[in-house]
Every structure is written in structure tokens, then in C-alpha cells.
MARNU-784076 format. One record per residue (C-alpha): x, z, y. Coordinates in nm, 2 decimals, padded with zeros to 4 digits. Layout:
<sites>
xx->X | zz->Z | yy->Y
...
</sites>
This chain:
<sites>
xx->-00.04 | zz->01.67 | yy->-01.47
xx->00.28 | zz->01.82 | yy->-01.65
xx->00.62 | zz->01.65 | yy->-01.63
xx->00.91 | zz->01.65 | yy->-01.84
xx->01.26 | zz->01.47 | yy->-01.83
xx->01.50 | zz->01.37 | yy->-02.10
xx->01.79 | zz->01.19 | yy->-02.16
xx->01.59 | zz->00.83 | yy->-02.11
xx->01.26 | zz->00.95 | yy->-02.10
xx->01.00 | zz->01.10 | yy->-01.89
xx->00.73 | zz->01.27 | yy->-02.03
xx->00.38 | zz->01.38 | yy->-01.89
xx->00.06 | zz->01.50 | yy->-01.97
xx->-00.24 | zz->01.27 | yy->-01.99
xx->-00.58 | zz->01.21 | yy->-02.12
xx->-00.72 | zz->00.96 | yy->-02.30
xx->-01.10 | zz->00.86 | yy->-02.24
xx->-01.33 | zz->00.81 | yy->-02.64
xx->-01.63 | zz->00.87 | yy->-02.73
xx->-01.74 | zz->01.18 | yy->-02.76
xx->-01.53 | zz->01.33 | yy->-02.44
xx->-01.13 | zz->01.31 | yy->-02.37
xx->-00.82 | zz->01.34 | yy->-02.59
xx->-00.49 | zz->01.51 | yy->-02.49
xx->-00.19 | zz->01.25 | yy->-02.48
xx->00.13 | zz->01.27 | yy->-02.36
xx->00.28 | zz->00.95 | yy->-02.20
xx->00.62 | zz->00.85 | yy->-02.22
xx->00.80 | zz->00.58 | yy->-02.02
xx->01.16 | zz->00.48 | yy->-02.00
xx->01.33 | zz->00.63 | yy->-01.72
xx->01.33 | zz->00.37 | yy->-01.40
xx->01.19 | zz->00.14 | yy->-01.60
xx->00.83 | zz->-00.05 | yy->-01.52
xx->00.58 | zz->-00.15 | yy->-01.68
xx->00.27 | zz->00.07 | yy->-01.87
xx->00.40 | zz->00.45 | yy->-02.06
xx->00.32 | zz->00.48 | yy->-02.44
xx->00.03 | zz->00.75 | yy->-02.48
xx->00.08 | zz->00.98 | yy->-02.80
xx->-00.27 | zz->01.16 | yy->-02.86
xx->-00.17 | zz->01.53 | yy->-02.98
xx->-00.43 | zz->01.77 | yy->-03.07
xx->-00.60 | zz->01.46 | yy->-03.27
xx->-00.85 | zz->01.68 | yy->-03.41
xx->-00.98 | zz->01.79 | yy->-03.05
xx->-01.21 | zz->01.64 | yy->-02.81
xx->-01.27 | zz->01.80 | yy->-02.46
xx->-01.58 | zz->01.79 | yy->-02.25
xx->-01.34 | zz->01.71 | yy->-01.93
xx->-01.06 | zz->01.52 | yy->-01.89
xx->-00.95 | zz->01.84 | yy->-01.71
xx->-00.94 | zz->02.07 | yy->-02.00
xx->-00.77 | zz->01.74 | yy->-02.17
xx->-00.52 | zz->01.74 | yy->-01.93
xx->-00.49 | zz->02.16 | yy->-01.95
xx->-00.43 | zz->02.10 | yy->-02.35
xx->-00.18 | zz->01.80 | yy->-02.28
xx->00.03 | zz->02.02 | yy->-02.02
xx->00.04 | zz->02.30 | yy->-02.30
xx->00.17 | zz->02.08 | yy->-02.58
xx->00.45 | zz->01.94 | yy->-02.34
xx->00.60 | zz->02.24 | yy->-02.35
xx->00.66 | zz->02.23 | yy->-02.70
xx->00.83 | zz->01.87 | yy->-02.71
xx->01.20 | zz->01.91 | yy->-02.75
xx->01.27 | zz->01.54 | yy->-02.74
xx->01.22 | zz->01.21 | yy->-02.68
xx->01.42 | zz->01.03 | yy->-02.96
xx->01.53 | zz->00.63 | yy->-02.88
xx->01.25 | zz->00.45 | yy->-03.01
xx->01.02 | zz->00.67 | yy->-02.78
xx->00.84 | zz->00.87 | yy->-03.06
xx->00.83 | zz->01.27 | yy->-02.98
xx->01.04 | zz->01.54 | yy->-03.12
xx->00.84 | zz->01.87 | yy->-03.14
xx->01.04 | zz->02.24 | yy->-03.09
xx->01.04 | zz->02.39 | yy->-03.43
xx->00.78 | zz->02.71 | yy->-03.45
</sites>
């Protein structure tokens, strides 16, 4: 699992259990706040065979977020 801090926001990598294997998500939750993270699937039109290569793909897409913006929805780094 990847990590990544913002302004008000931590981000980290995360997979997300479907049919038909796992999903790469990145979860974001308030900073010191409770209570359950938001999961964004990324790389919708992928499905992994282990939630470790989910997790791998997740980790590599974190690195492209720039942002968290205030309503919690992600801001990518232009290419």
C-alpha cells in the first residue's frame, strides 16, 4: 500500500474485490477525520488476477495524482 498526503487529504492505494478478479482504487479520507475513505476505481477497464497486482497498479497511479480537490474527487498530473 502507497500513501500520499495533501492539503486535507490522504491518499492510498487499494483494491477493490468484483467479479472477475480485483480493481485498482485509490482511497481518500479526510485528514484526522473517522469514519470509512471514499474508493475511486482507476484503471476501470482492468481487472487483476490478485489483489496484489491490484494494489501494484493502484501504487503506480498514485503517483500521478496531483490533488485532492475539496469535495474529495482526484486531480490527475497533466501528461
Amino acid at each position: 500500500m502507497a500513501r500520499k498526503e495533501f492539503a486535507h487529504y490522504e491518499a492510498v492505494s487499494a483494491v477493490v474485490p468484483g467479479e472477475g478478479g480485483y480493481s485498482a482504487a485509490i482511497a481518500v479520507k479526510a485528514l484526522g477525520a473517522s469514519g470509512a475513505p471514499r474508493f475511486h476505481t482507476v484503471l476501470n477497464e482492468q481487472k487483476f488476477k490478485t489483489a496484489h497486482d491490484a494494489d501494484q497498479a493502484a501504487a503506480q497511479q498514485l503517483e500521478q495524482l496531483a490533488d485532492v480537490d475539496q469535495d474529495g474527487e482526484l486531480s490527475w498530473k497533466a501528461d
